[in-house]
C-alpha positions as CSV (number, residue, x, y, z in Angstrom):
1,X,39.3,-18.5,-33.7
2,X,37.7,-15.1,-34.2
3,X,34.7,-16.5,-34.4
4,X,34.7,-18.4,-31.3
5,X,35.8,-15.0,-29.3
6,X,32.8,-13.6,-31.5
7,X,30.5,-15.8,-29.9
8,X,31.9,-15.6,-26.6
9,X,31.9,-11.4,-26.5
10,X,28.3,-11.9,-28.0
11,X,27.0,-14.5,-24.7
12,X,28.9,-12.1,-22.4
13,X,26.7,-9.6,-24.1
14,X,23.3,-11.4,-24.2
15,X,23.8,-12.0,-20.4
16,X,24.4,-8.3,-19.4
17,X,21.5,-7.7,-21.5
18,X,19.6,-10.3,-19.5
19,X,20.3,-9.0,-16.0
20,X,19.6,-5.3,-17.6
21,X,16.5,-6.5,-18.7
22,X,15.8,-8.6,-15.3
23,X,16.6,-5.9,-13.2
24,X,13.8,-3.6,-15.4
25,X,11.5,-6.2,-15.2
26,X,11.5,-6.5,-11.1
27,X,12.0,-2.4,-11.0
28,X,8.8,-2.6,-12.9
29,X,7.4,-4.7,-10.5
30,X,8.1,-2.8,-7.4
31,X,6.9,0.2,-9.2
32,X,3.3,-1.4,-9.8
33,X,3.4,-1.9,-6.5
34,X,3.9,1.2,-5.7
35,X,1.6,2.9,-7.5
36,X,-1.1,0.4,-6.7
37,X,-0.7,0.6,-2.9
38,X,-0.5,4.4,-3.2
39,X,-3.8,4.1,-5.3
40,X,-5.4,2.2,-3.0
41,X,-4.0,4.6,0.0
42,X,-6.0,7.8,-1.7
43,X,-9.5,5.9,-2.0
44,X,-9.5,4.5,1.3
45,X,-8.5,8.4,2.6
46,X,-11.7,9.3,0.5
47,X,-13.8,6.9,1.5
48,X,-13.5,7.6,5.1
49,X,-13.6,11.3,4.6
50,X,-16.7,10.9,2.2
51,X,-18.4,8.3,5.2
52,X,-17.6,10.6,7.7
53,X,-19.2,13.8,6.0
54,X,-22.2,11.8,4.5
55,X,-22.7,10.9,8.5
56,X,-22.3,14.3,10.1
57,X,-25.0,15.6,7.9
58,X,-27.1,12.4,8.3
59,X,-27.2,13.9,11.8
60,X,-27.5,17.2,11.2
61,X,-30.7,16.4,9.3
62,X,-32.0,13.6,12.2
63,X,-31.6,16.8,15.0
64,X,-33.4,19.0,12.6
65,X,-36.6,16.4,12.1
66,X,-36.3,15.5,15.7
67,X,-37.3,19.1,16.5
68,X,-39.6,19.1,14.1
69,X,-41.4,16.4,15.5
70,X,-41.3,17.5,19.3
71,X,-42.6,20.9,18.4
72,X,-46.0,18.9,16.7
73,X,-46.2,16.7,19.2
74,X,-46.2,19.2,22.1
75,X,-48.6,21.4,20.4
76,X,-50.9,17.7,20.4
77,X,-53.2,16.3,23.1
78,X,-51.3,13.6,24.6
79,X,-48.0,15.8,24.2
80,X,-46.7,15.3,27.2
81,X,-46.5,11.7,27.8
82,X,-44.9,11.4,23.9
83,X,-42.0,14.2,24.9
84,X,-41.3,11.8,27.6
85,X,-41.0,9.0,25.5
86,X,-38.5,10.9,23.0
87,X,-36.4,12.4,25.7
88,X,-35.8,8.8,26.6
89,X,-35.6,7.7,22.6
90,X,-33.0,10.5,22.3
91,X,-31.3,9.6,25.3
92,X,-30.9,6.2,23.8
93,X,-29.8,7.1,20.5
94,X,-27.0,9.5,22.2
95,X,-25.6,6.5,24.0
96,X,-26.1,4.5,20.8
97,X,-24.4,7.3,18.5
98,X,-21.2,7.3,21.3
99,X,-21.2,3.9,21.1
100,X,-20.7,3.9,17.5
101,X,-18.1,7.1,17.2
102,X,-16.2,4.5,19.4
103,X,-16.3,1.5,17.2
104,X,-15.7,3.8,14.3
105,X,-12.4,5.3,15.9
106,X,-11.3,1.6,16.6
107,X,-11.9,1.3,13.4
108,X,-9.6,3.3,12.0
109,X,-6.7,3.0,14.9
110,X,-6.9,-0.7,13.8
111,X,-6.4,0.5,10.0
112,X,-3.9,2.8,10.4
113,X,-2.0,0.1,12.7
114,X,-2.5,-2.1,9.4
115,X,-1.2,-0.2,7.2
116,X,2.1,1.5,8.9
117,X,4.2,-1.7,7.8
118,X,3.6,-0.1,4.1
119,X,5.1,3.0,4.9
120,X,6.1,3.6,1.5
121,X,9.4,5.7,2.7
122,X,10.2,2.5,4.3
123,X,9.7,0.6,1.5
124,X,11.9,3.3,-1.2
125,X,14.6,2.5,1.0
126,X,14.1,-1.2,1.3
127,X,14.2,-1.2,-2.6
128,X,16.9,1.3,-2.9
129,X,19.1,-1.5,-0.9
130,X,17.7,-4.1,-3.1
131,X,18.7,-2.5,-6.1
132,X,22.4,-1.7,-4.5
133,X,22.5,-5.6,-3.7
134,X,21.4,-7.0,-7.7
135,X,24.2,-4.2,-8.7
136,X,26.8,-5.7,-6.7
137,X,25.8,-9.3,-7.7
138,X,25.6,-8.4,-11.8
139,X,29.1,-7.3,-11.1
140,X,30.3,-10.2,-9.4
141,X,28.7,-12.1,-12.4
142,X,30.6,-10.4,-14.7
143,X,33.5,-10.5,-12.6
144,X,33.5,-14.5,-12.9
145,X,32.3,-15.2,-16.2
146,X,35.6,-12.6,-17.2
147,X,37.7,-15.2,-15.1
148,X,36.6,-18.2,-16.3
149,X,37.7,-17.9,-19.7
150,X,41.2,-17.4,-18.3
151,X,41.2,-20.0,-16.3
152,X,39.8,-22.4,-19.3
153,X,43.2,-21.0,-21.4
154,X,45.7,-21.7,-18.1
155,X,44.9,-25.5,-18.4
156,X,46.4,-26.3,-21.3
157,X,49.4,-24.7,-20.7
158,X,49.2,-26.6,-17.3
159,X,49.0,-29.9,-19.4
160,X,51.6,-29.3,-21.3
161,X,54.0,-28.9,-18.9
């Protein structure tokens, strides 16, 4: 008989162990996840800060060659009728750079918009109840595989009456 309550305090055992090792296993998980999505968070933050400075001085540099370029041509012959033409060039490019600074800034209004359901505060205290709630249910686990051997030795006695 004591080595049937052996092996029955070694299963009860083994299962704790289980969930332990279950509950590690998805607190691993959601800590991949984590750190993956909080990865991911930093590059995009760099990339757009890195776009937006490589752009800024992309037209820093086109203003400096554009003035460049009108102070040849107005020291040229046909000077005149060319500045005309780049005042109306420039004009366009303006509208065409505001147009752009617009599509860019709904671009990233639409990205933050994606990205606010992964909130990751949010999500600490959605796994915070998530751990509470696999706590409860290991203990009500344990709580019925403690009353089921006591149930199991009530029967006979039941029988025998």
């Amino acid at each position: 008989m004591s080595a049937a309550k052996k092996s029955k305090k070694s299963a009860v055992i083994e299962t704790g162990v289980d969930m332990d090792i279950a509950r590690k296993i998805w607190l691993a998980g959601v800590g991949a996840y984590g750190r993956a999505y909080t990865e991911a968070q930093d590059a995009a933050e760099k990339l757009a800060h890195g776009a937006s400075d490589a752009f800024d001085q992309l037209v820093a540099k086109g203003e400096q060659v554009e003035d460049s370029v009108r102070e040849r041509i107005a020291k040229a012959p046909a000077g005149k009728k060319v500045a005309s033409l780049m005042g109306e060039v420039t004009k366009t490019s303006k509208a065409r750079r505001e147009a752009l600074e617009a599509r860019i800034g709904a671009v990233r209004k639409s990205l933050t918009e994606t990205l606010a359901p992964f909130n990751l505060a949010a999500l600490g205290e959605a796994v915070q109840a998530l751990t509470l709630q696999v706590e409860a249910l290991t203990e009500e686990v344990a709580t019925l595989k403690a009353e089921k051997p006591a149930r199991k030795a009530a029967k006979p006695v039941e029988d025998a009456a």
